[in-house]
N, C-alpha and C positions, 0 to 999 in steps of 0.2 A: 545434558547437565543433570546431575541428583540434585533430588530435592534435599532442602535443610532444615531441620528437625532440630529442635532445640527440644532435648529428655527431661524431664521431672529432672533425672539422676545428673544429667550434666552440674561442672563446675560453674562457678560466677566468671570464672575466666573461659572454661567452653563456651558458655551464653553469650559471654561479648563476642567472642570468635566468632562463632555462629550467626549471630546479630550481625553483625560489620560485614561477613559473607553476602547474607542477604541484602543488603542497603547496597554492596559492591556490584551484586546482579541484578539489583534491580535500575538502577543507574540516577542519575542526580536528576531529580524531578525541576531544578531551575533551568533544565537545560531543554526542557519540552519546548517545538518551535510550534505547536496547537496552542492553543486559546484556552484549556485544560490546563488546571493545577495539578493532575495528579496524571499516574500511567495509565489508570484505568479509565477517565477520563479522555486522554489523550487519544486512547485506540477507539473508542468508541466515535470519537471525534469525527478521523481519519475515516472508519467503517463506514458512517452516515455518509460521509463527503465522496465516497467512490458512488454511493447508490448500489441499487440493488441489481448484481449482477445477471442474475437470473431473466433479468429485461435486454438485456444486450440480446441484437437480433445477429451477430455472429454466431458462429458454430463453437465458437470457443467463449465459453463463459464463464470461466475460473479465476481469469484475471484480465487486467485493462491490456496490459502491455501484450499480451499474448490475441485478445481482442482487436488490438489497434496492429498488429503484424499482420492479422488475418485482413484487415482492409485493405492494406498495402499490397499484400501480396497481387490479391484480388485485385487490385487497380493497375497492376505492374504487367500485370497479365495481359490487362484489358486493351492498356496502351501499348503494346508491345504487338497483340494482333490488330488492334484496331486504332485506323490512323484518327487521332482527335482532328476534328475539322475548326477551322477558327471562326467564330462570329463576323459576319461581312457588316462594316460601317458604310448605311447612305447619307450619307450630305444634302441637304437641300438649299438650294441659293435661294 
């Protein structure tokens, strides 16, 4: 997407164009489902809320989803060679 520039030289009618472009790509801020009134806001919201990737103790630490596959895999694995044994229940009368 280009960015949008509103010139000294633009018209009163370029600048609304221009204007309404931006407020069009920026998207209707009543529409944020975060707690954040604004977008900048919003993301930052969002940003605190995942934490700080770089502590995930997977190999992949760029993103949750890609994070949470690398556990699956790894468990799919796991169970696949290795029979899960089940917890034995004693009873005592």
């Amino acid at each position: 997407m280009a960015v949008t520039v509103v010139n000294i030289t633009d018209s009163l009618d370029q600048w609304r164009s221009k204007t309404n472009t931006i407020s069009t790509n920026l998207g209707d801020t009543a529409t944020i489902t975060t707690t954040a009134t604004n977008v900048v806001g919003g993301l930052n919201e969002l940003d605190n809320e995942q934490g700080d990737l770089t502590q995930l103790s997977t190999a992949q630490k760029s993103n949750l989803v890609g994070s949470m596959n690398e556990i699956k895999s790894d468990f799919d694995t796991l169970s696949a060679s290795t029979p899960l044994t089940r917890p034995v229940l004693i009873a005592f009368a």
